[in-house]
mmCIF file of the C-alpha atoms, coordinates in Angstrom:
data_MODEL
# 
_entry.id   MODEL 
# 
loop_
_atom_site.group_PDB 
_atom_site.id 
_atom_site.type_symbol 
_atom_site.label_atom_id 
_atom_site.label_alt_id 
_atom_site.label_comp_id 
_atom_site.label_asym_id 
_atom_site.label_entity_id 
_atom_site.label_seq_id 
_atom_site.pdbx_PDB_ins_code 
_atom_site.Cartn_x 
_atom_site.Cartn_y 
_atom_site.Cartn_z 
_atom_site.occupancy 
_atom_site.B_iso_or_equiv 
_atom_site.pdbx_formal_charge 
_atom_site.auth_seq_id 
_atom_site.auth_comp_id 
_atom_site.auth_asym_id 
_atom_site.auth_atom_id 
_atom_site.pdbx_PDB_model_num 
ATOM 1  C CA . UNK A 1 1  ? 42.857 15.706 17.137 1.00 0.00 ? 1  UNK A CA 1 
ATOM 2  C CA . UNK A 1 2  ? 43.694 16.702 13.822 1.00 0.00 ? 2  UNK A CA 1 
ATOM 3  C CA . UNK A 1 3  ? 44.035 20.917 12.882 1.00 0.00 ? 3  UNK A CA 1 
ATOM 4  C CA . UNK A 1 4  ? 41.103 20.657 10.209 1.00 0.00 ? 4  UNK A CA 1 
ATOM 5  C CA . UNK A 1 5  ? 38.777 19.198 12.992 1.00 0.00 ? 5  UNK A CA 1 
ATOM 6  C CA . UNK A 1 6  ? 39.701 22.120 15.483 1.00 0.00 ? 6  UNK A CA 1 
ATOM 7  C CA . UNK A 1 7  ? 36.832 24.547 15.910 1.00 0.00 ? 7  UNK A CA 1 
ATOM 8  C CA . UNK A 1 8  ? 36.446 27.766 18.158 1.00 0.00 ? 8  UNK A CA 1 
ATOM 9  C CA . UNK A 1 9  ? 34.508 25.980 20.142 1.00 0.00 ? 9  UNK A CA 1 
ATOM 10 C CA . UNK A 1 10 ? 37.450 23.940 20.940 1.00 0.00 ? 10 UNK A CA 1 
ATOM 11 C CA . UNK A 1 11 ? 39.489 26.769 21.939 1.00 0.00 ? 11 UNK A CA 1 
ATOM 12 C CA . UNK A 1 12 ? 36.656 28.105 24.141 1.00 0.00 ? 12 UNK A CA 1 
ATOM 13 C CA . UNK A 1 13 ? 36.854 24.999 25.498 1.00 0.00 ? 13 UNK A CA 1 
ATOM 14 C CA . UNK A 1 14 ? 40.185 24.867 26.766 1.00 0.00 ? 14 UNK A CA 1 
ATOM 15 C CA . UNK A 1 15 ? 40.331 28.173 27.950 1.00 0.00 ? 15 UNK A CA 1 
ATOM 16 C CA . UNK A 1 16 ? 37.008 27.151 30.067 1.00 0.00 ? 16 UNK A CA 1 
ATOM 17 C CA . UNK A 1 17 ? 39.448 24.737 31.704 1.00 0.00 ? 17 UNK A CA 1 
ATOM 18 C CA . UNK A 1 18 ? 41.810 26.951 32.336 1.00 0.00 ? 18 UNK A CA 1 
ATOM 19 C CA . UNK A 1 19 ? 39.991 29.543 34.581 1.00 0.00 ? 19 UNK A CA 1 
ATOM 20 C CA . UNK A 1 20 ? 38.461 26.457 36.040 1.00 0.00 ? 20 UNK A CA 1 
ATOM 21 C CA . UNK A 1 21 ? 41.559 24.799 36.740 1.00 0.00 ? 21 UNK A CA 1 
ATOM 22 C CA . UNK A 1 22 ? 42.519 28.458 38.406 1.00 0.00 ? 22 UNK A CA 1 
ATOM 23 C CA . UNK A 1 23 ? 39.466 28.634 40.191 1.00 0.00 ? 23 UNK A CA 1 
ATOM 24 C CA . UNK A 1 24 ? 40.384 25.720 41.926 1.00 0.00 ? 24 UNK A CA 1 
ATOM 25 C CA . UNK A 1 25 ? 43.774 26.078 42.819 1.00 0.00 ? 25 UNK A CA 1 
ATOM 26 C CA . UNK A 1 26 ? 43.112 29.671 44.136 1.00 0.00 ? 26 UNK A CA 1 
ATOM 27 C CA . UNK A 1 27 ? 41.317 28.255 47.057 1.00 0.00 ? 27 UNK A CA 1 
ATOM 28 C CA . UNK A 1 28 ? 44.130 26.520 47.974 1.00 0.00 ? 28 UNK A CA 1 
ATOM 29 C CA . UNK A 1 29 ? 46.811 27.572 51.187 1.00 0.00 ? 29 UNK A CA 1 
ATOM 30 C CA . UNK A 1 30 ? 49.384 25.387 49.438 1.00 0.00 ? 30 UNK A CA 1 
ATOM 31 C CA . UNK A 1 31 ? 51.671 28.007 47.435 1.00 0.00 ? 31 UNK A CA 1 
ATOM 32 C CA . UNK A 1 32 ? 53.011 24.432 45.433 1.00 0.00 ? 32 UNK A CA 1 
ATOM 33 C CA . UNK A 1 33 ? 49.957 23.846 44.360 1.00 0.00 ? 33 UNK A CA 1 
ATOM 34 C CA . UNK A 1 34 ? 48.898 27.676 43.065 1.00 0.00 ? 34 UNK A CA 1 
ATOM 35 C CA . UNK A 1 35 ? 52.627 27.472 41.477 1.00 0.00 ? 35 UNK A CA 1 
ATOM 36 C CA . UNK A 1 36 ? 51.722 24.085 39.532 1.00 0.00 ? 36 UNK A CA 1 
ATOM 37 C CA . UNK A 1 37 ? 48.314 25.508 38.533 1.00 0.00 ? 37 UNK A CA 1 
ATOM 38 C CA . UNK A 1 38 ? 50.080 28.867 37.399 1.00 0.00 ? 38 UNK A CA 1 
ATOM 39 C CA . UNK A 1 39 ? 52.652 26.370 34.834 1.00 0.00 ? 39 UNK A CA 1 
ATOM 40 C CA . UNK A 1 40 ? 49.287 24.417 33.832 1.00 0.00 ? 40 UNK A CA 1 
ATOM 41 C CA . UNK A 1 41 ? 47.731 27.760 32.618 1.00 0.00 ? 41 UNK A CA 1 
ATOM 42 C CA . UNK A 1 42 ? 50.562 28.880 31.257 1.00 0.00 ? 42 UNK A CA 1 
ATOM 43 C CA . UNK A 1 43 ? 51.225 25.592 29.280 1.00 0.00 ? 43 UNK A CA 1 
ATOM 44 C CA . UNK A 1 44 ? 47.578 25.242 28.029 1.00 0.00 ? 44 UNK A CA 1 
ATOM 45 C CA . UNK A 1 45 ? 48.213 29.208 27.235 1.00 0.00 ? 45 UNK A CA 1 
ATOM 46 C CA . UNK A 1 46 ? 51.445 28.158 24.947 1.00 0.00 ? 46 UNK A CA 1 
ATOM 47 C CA . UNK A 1 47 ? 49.474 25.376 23.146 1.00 0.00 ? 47 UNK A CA 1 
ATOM 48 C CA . UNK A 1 48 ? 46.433 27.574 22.157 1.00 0.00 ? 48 UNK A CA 1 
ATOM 49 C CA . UNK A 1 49 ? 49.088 30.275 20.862 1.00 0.00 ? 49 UNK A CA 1 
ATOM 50 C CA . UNK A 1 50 ? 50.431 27.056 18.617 1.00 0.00 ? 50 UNK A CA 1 
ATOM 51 C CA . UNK A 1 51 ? 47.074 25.992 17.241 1.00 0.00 ? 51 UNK A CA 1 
ATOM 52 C CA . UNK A 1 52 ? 46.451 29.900 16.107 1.00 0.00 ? 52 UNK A CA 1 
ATOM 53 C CA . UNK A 1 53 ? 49.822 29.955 14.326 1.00 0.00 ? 53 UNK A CA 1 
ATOM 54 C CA . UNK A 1 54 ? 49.069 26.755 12.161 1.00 0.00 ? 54 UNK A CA 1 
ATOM 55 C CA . UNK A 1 55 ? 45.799 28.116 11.763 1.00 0.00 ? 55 UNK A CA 1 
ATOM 56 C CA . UNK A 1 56 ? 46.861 31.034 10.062 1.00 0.00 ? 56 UNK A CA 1 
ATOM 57 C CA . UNK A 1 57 ? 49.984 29.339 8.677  1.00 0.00 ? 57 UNK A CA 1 
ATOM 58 C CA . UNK A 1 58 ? 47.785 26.750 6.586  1.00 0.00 ? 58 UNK A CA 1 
ATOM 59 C CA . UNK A 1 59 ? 49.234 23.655 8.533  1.00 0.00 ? 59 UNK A CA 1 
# 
């Protein structure tokens, strides 16, 4: 996807999948798989912080 064709929408979007994605790893036992979900988040966390920052930088 190219930056001009990003919307807001798009971010709400992602971070939709994000609480789902922890919404189903909570109900897990499995402390691997709460871990992996926790580095998911946090990846799709880093990304949105990168799409803001060429946003604003004109990119």
């Amino acid at each position: 996807m190219e930056l001009k064709e990003l919307t807001f929408a798009d971010l709400i979007a992602i971070r939709e999948e994000m609480f789902e994605l922890k919404k189903y790893y909570e109900g897990e036992d499995d402390q691997n798989r709460i871990e992996e979900a926790e580095e998911r988040i946090r990846l799709i966390g880093l990304r949105i912080i990168e799409i803001i920052q060429q946003i604003f930088n004109g990119s």
